[in-house]
Structure formats: C-alpha cells, structure tokens
DSSP file (Angstrom, degrees, kcal/mol; ACC not computed):
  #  RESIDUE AA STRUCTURE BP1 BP2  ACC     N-H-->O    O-->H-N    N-H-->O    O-->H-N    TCO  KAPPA ALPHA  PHI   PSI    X-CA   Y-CA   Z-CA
    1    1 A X              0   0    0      0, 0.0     0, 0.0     0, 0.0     0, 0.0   0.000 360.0 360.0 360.0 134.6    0.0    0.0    0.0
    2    2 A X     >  -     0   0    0      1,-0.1     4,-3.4     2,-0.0     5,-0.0  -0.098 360.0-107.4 -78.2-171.9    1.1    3.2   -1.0
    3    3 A X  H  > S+     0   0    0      1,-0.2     4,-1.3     2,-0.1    -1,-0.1   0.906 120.5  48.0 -83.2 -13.7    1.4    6.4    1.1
    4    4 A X  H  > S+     0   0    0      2,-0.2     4,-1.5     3,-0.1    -1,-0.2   0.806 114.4  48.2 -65.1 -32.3   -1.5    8.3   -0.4
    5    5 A X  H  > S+     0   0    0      2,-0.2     4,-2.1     1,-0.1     5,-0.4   0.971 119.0  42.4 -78.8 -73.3   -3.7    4.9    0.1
    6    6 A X  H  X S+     0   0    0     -4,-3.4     4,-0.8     1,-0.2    -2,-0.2   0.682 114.3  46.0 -37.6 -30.6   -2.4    4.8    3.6
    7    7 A X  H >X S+     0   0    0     -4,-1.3     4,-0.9     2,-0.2     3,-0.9   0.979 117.4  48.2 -88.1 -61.1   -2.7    8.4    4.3
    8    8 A X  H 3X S+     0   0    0     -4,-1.5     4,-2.0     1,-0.3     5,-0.2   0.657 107.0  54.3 -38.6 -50.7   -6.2    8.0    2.8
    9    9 A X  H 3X S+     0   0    0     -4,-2.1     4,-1.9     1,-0.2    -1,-0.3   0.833 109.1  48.1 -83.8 -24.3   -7.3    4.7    4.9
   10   10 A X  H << S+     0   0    0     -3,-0.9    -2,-0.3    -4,-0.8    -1,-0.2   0.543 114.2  47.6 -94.2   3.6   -6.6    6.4    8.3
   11   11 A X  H >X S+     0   0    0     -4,-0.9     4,-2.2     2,-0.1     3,-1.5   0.842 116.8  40.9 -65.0 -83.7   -8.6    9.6    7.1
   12   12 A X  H >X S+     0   0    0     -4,-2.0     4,-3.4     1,-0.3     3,-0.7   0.856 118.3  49.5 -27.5 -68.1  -11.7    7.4    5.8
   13   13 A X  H 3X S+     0   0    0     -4,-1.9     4,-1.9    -5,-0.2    -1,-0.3   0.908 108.9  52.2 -53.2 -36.4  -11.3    4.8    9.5
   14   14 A X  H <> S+     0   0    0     -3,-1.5     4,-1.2     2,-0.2    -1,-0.2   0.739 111.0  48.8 -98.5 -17.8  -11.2    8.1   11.9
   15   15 A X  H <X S+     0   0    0     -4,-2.2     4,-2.3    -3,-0.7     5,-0.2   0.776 110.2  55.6 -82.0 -25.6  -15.0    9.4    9.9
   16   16 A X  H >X S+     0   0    0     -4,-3.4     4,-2.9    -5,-0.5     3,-1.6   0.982 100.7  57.5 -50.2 -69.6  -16.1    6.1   10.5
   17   17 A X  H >X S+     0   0    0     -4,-1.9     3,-2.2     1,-0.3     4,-2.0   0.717 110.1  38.5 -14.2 -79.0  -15.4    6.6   13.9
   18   18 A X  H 3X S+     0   0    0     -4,-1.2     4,-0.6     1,-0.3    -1,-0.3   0.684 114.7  52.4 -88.4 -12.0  -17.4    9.3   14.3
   19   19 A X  H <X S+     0   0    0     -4,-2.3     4,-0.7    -3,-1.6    -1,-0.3   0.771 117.1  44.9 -57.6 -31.6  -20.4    8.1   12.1
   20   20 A X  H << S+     0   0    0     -4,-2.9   130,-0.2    -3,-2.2    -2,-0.2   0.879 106.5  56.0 -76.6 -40.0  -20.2    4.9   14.1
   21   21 A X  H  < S+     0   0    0     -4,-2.0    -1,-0.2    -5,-0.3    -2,-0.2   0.691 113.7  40.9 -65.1 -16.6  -19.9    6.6   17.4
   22   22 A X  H >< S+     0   0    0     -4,-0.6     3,-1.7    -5,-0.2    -1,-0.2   0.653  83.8 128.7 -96.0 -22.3  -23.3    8.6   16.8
   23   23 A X  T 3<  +     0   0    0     -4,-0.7     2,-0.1     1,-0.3     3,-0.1   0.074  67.9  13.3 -49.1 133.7  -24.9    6.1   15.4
   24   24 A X  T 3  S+     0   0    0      1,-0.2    -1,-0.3     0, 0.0    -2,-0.1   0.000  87.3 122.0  84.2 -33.4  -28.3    5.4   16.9
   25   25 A X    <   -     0   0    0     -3,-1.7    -1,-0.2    -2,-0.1     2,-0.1  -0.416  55.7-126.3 -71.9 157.1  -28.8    8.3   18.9
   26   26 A X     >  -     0   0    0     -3,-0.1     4,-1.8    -2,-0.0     5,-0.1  -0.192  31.5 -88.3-106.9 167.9  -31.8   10.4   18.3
   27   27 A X  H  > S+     0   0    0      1,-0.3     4,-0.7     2,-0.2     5,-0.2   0.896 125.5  59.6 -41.1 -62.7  -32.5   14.5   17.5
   28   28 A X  H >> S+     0   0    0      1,-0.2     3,-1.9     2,-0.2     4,-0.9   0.892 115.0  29.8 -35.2 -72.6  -32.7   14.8   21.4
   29   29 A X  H 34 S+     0   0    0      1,-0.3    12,-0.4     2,-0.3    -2,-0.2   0.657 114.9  58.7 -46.8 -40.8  -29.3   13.5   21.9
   30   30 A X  H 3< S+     0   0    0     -4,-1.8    12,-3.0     1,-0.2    -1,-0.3   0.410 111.2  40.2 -71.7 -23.5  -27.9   14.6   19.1
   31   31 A X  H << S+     0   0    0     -3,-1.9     2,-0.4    -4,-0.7    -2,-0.3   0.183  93.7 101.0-142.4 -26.6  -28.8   18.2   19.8
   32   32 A X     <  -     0   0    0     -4,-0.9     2,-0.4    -5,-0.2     9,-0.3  -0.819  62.3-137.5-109.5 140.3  -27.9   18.3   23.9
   33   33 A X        +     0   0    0     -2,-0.4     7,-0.2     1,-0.1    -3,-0.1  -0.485  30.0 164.7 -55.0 105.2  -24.8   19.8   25.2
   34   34 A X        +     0   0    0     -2,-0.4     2,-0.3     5,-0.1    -1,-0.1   0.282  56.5  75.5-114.9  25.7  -23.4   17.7   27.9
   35   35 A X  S >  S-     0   0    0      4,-0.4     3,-0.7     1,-0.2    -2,-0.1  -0.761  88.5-118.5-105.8 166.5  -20.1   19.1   28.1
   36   36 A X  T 3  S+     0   0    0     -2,-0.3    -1,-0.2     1,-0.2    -3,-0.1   0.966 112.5  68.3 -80.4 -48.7  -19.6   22.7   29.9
   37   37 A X  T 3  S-     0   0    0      1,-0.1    -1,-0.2    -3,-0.1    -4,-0.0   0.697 105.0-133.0 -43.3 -11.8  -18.2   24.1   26.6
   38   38 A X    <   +     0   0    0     -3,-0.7     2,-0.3     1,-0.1    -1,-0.1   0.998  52.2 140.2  67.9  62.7  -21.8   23.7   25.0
   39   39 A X        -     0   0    0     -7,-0.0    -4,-0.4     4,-0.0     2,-0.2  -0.664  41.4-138.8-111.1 179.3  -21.3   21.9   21.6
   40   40 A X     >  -     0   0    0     -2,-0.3     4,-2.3    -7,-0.2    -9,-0.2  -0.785  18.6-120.6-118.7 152.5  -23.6   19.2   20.5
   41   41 A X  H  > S+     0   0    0    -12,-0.4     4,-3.4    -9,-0.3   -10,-0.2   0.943 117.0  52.8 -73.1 -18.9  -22.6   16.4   19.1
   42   42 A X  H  > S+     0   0    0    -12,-3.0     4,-2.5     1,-0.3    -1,-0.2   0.820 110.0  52.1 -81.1 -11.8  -24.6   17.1   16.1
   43   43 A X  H  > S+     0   0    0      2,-0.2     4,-2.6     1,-0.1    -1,-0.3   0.870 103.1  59.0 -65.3 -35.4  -22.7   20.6   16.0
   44   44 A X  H  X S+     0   0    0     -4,-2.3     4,-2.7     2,-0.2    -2,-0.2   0.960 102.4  52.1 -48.0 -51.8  -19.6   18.7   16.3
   45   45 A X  H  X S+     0   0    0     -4,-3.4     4,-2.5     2,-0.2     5,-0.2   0.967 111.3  52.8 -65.0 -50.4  -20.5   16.7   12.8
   46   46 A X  H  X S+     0   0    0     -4,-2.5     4,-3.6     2,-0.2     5,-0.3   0.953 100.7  51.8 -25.5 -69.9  -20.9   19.9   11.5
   47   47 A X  H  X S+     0   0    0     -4,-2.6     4,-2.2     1,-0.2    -2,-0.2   0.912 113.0  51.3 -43.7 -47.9  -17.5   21.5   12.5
   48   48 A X  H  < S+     0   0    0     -4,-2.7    -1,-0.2    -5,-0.2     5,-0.2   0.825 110.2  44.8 -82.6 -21.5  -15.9   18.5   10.7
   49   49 A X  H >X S+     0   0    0     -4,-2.5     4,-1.9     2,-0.2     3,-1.0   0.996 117.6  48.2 -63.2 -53.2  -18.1   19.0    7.3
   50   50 A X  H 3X S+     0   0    0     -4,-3.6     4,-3.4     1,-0.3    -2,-0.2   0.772 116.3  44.7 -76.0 -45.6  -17.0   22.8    7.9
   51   51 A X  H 3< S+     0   0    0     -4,-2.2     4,-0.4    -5,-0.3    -1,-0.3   0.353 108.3  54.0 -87.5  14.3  -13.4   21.4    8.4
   52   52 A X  H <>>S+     0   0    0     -3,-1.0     4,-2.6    -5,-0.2     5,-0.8   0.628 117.5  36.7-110.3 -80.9  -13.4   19.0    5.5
   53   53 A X  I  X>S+     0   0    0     -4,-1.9     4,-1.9    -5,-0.2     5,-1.7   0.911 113.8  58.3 -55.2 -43.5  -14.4   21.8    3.0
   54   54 A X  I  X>S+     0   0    0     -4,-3.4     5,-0.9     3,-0.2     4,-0.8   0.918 121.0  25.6 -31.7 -89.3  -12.2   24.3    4.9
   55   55 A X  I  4>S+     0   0    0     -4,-0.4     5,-1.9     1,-0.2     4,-0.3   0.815 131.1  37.3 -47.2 -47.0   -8.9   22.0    4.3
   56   56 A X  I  <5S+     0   0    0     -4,-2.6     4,-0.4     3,-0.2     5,-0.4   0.998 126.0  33.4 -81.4 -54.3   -9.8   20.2    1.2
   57   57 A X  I  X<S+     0   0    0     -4,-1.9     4,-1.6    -5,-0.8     6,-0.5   0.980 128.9  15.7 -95.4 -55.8  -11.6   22.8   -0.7
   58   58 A X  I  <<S+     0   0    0     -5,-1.7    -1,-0.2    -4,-0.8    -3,-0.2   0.462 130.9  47.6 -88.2  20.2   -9.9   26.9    0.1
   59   59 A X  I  4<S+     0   0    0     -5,-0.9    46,-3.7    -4,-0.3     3,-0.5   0.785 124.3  21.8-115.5 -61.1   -7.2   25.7    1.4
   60   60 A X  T  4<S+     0   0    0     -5,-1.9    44,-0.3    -4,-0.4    -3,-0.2   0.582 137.2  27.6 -72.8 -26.8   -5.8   22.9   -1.1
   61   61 A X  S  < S-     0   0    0     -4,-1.6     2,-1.1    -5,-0.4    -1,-0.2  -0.074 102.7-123.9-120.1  31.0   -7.8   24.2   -4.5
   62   62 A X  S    S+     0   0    0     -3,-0.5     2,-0.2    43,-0.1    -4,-0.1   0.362  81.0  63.8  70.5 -35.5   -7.9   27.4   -3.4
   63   63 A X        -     0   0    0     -2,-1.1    -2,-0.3    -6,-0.5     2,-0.3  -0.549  51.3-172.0-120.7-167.5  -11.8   27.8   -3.7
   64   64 A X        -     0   0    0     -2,-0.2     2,-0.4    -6,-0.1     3,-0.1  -0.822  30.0-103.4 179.7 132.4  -14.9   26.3   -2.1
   65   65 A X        -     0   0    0     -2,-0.3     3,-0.1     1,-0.1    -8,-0.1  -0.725  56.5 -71.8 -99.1 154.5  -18.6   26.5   -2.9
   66   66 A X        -     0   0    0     -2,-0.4    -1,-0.1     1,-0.1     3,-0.1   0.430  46.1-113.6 -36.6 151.0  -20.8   28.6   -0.8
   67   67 A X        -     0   0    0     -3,-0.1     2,-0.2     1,-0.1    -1,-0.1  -0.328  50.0-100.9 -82.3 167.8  -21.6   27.3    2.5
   68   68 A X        -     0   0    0     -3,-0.1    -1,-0.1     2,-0.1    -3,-0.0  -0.564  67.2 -44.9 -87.5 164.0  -25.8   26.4    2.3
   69   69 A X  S    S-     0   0    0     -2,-0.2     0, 0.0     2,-0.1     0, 0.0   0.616  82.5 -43.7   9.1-167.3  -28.0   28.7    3.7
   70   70 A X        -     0   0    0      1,-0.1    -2,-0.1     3,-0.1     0, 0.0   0.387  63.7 -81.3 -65.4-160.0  -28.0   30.8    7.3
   71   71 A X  S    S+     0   0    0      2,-0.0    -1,-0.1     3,-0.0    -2,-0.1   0.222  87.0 125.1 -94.1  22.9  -27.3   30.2   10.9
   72   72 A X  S    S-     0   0    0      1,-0.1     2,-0.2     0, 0.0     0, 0.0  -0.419  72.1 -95.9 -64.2 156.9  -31.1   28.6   11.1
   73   73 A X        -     0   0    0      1,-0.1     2,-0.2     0, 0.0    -1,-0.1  -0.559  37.4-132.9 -87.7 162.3  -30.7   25.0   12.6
   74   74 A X        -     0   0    0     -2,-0.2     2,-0.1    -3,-0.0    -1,-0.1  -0.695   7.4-119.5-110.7 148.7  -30.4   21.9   10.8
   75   75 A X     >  -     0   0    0     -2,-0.2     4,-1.4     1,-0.2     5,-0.1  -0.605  27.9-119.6 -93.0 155.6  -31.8   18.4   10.9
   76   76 A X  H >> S+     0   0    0      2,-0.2     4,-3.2     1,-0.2     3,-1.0   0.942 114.6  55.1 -18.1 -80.1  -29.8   15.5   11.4
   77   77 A X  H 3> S+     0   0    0      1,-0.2     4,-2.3     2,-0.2    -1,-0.2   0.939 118.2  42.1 -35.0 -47.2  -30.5   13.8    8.3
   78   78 A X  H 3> S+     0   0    0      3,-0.1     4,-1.2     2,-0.1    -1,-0.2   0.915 115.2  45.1 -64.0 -32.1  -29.3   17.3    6.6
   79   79 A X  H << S+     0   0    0     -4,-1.4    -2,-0.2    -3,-1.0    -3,-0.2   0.956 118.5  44.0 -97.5 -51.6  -26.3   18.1    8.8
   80   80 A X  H  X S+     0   0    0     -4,-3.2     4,-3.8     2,-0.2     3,-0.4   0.850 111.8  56.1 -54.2 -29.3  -24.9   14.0    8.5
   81   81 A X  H >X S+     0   0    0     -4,-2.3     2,-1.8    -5,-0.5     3,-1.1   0.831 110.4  45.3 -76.9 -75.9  -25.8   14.2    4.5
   82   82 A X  H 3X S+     0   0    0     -4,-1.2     4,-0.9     1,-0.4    -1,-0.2   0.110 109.9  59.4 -69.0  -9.4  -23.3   17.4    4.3
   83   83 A X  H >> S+     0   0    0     -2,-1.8     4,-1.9    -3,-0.4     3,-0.6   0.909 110.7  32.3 -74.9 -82.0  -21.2   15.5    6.2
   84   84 A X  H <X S+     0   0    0     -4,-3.8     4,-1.8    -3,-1.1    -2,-0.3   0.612 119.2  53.2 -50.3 -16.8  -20.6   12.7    4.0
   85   85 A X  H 3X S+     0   0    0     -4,-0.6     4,-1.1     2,-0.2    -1,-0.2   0.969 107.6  51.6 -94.9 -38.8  -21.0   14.8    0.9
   86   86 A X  H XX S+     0   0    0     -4,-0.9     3,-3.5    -3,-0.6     4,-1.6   0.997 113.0  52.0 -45.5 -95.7  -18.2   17.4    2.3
   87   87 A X  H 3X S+     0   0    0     -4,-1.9     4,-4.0     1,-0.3    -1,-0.2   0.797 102.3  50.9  -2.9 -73.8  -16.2   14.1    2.7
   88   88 A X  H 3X S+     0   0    0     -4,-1.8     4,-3.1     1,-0.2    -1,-0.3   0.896 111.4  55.5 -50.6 -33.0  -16.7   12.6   -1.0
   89   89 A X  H <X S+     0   0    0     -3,-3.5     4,-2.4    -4,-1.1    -2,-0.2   0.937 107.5  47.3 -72.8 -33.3  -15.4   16.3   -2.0
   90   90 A X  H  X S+     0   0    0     -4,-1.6     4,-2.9     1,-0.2    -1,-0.2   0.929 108.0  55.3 -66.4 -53.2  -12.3   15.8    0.1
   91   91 A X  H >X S+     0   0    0     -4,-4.0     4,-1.1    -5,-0.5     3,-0.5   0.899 103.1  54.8 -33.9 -72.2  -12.0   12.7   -1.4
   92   92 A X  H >X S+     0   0    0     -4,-3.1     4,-2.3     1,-0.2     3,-0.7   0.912 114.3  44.6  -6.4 -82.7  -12.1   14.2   -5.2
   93   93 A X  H 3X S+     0   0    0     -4,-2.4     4,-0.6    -5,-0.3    -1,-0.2   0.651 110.4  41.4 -59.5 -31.4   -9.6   16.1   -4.4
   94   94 A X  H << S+     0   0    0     -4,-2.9    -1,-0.2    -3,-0.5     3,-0.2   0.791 113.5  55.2 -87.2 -14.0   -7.1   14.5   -2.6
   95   95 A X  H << S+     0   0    0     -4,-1.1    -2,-0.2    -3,-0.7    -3,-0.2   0.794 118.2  46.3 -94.0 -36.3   -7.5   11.3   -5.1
   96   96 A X  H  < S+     0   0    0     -4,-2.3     2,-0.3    -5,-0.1    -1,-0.2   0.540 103.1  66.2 -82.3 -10.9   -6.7   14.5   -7.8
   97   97 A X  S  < S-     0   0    0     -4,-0.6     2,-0.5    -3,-0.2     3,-0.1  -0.818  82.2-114.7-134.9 155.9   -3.8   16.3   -6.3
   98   98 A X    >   -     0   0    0     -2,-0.3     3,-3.5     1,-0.1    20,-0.6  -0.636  19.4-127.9 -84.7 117.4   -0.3   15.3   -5.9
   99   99 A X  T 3  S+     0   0    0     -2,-0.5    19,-2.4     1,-0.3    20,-0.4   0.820 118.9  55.2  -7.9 -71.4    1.2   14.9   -2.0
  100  100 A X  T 3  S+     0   0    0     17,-0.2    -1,-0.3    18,-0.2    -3,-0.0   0.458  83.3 111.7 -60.9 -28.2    3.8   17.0   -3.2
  101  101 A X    <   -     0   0    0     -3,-3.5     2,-0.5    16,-0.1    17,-0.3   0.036  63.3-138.8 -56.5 162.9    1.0   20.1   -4.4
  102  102 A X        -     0   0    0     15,-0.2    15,-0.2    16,-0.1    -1,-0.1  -0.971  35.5 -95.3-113.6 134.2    1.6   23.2   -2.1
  103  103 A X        -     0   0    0     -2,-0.5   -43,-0.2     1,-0.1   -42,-0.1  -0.327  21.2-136.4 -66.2 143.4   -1.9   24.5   -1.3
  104  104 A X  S    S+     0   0    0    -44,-0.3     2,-0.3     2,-0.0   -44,-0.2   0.718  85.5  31.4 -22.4 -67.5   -3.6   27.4   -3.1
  105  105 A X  S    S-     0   0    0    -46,-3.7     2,-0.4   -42,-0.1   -43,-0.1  -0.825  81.3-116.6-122.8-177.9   -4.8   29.0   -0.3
  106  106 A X        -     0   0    0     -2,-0.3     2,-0.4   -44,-0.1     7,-0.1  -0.844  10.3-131.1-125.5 143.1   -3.8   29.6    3.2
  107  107 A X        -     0   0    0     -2,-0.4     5,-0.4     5,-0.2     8,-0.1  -0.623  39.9-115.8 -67.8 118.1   -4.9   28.9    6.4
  108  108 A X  S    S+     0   0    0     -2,-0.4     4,-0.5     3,-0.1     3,-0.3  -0.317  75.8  26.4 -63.5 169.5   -4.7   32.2    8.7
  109  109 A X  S >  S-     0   0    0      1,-0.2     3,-1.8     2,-0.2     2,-0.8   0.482 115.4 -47.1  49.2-179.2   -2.2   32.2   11.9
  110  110 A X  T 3  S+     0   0    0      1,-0.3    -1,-0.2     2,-0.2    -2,-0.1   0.253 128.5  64.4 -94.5  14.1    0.8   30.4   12.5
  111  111 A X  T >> S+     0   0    0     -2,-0.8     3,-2.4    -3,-0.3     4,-0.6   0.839  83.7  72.4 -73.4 -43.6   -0.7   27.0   11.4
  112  112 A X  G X4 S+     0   0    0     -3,-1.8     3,-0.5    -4,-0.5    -5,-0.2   0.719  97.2  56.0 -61.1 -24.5   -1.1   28.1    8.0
  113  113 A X  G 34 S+     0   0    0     -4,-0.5    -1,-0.3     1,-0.2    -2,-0.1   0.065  95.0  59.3 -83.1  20.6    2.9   27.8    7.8
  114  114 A X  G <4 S+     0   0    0     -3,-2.4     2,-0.9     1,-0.1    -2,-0.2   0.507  87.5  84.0-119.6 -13.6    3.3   24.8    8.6
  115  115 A X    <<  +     0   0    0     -4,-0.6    -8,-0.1    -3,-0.5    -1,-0.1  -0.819  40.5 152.7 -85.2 111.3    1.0   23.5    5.6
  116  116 A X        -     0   0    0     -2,-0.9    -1,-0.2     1,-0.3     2,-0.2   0.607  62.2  -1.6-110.1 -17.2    3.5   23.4    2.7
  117  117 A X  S  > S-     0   0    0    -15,-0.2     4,-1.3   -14,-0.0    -1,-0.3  -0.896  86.9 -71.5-171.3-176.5    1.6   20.5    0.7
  118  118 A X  H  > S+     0   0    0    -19,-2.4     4,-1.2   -20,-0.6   -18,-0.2   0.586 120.1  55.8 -75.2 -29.8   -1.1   18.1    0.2
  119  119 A X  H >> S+     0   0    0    -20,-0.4     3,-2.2     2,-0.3     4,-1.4   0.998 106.0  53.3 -69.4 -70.2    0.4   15.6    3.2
  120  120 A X  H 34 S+     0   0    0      1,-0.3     3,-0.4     2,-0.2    -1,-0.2   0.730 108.4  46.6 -23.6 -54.9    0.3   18.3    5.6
  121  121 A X  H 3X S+     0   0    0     -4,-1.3     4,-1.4     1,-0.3     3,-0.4   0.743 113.7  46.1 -72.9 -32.8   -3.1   19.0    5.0
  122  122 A X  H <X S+     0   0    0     -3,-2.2     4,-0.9    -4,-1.2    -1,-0.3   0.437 111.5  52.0 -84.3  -6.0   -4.3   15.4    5.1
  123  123 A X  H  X S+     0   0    0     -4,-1.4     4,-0.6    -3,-0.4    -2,-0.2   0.386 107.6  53.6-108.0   1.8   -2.3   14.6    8.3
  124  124 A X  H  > S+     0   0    0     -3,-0.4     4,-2.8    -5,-0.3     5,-0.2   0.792 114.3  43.1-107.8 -48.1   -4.0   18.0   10.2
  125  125 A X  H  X S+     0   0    0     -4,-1.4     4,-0.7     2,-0.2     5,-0.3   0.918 113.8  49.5 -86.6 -34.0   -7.8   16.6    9.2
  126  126 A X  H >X S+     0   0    0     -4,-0.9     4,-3.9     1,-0.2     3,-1.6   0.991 116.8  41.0 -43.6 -59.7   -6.9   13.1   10.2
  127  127 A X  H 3X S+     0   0    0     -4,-0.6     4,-3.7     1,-0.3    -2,-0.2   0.904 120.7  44.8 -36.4 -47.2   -5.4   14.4   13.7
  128  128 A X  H 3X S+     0   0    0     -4,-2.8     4,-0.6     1,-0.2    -1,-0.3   0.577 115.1  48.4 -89.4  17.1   -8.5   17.1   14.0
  129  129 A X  H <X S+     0   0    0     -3,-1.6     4,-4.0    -4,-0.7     5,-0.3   0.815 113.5  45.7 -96.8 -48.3  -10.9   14.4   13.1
  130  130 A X  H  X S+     0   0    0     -4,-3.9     4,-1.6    -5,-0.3    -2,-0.2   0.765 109.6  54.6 -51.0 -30.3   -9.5   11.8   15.6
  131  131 A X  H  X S+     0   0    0     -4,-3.7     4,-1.3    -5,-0.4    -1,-0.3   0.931 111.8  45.9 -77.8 -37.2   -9.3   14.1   18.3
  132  132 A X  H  X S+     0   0    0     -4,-0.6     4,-4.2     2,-0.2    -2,-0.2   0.769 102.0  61.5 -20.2 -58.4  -12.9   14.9   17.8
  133  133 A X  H  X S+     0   0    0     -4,-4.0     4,-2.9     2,-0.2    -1,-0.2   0.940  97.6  59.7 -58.6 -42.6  -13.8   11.7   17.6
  134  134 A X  H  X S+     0   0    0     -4,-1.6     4,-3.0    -5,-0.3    -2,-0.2   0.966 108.8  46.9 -48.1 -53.6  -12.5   11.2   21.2
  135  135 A X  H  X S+     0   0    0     -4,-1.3     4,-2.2     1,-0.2     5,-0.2   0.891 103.3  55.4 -56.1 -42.5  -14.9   13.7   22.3
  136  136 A X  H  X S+     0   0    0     -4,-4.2     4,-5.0     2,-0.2    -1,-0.2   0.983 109.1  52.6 -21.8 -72.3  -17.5   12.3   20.5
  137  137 A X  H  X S+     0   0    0     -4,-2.9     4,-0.8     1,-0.2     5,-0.3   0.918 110.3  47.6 -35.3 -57.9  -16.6    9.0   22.6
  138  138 A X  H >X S+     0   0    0     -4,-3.0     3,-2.0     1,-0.2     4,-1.1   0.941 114.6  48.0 -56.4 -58.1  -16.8   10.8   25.8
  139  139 A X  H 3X S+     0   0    0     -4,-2.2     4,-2.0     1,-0.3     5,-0.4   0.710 104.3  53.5 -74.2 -49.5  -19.9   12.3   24.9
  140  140 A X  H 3< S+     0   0    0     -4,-5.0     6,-0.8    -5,-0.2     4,-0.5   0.610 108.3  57.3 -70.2  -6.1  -21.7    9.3   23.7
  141  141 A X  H <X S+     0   0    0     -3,-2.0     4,-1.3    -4,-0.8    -2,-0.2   0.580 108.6  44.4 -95.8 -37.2  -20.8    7.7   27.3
  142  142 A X  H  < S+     0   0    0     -4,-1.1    -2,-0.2    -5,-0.3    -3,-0.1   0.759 112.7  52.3 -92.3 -24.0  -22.4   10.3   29.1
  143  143 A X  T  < S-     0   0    0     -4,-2.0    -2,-0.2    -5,-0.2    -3,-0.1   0.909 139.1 -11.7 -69.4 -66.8  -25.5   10.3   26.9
  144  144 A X  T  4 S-     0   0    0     -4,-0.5    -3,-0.2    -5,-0.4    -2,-0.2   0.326  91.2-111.3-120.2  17.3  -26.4    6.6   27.0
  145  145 A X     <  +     0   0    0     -4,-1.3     2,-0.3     1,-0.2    -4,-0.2   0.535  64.9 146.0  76.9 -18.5  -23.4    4.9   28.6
  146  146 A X        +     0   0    0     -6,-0.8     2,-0.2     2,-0.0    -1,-0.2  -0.570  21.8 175.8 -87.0 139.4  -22.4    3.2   25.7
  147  147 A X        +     0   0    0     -2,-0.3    -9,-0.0    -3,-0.1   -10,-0.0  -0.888  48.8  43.5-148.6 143.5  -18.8    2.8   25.4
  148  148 A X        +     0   0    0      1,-0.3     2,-0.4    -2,-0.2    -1,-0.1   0.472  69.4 149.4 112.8 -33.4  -16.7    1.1   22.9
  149  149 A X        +     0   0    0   -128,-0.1    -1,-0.3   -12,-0.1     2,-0.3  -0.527   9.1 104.0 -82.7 131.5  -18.1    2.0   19.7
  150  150 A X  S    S-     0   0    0     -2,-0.4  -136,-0.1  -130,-0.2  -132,-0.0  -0.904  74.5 -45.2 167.9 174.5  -16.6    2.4   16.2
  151  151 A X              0   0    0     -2,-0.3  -134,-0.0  -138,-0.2  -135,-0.0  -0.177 360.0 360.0-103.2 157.6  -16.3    1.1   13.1
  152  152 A X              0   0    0     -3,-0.0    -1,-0.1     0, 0.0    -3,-0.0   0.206 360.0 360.0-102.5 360.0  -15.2   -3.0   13.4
C-alpha cells in the first residue's frame, strides 16, 4: 500500500469513527450539550463537514462553494448528508492532487505555515478528526453509557 492509500485509509477509518460513534442516537441527543463548553454532538459533525471543505476545498484548491444557507438549525438527516457529501469532495480532491502540491490558499495564523503541501493538510484533518472523535466517545458515554463503539 502506497502512502496516499495509507494516508487516505486512516482519514476514511477516523469518519467512521465518528459516524459509528453517533450512530443510533436520536434528535434529542444529538442536539444536547453535555459538556460545559456547550457543543452538541450534532454541531460537532458539522465543524468536521465545515473542516473537510475548509482544508480540502480553500485551502488545497484554493476555492470552495458557498456554504448552504443561514445560521437557522439543521436536521440531522441534513447536517450527516453534508457531512458525508463534504467528505466525498475531500475525497475528489485528494484522489486528484499530488502529495507533493503546495496549497492554493492559506490557512490564517501560524498553522497556516506549517502547511506546505497536500500531506500536511491530510495529516492535520486526520489528527483534528480523531481528536474529535474522542470527544464524540466521551460524549456518547455520558449520553447513553455506551462505550466502545466504532467502526469494526
């Protein structure tokens, strides 16, 4: 396996994760904070659609299309399909662009120097998806107990 395949299969395993980890819970759940910082999880699956198009799409081709509509809330079913679809885009794109590319556009503050190319950028959304996904875990433990969960 190459390193793009590798890089590729520990992106792909760490959205499982968090698809897996959510899996089953309902609107309620989905939608209450139980941490003091006040996310949800289903804002969480946002932030990582939001960070999928951030990374993959202005940062690595330079452009992105418009985010959908206002700050009105969203249903599950909407907020997971945007997920996944944000995902597939990522996909596109990294399956299209070279390790080696240097991104298009830039990240503000001192992170945005540390991305010199396509690796960079795919080893910063594994990391901030995985660390996420740990919170997720905690989250889903304190909702229902359930511990353990992820992709098999």
């Amino acid at each position: 396996m190459g390193e793009k395949s590798t890089l590729l299969t520990f992106l792909r395993a760490q959205r499982e994760s968090v698809l897996a980890i959510l899996d089953g819970l309902g609107e309620e759940a989905l939608t209450r904070a139980v941490l003091p910082s006040g996310w949800t999880p289903l804002g969480m699956v946002e932030h990582l659609g939001d960070a999928e198009r951030h990374w993959f799409q202005e940062i690595v081709t330079g452009t992105a299309d418009p985010l959908p509509g206002g700050p009105a809330p969203r249903s599950p079913e909407a907020v997971f399909a945007r997920y996944r679809e944000q995902c597939r885009r990522s996909d596109e794109i990294f399956a299209a662009t070279p390790l080696s590319a240097p991104p298009r556009g830039r990240h503000p503050g001192p992170l945005g120097d540390e991305i010199t190319d396509l690796r960079a950028v795919v080893l910063h959304v594994i990391e901030e998806t995985a660390r996420h996904a740990g919170h997720l875990d905690v989250v889903r433990e304190l909702l229902d107990g359930r511990t353990g969960l992820g992709p098999r």
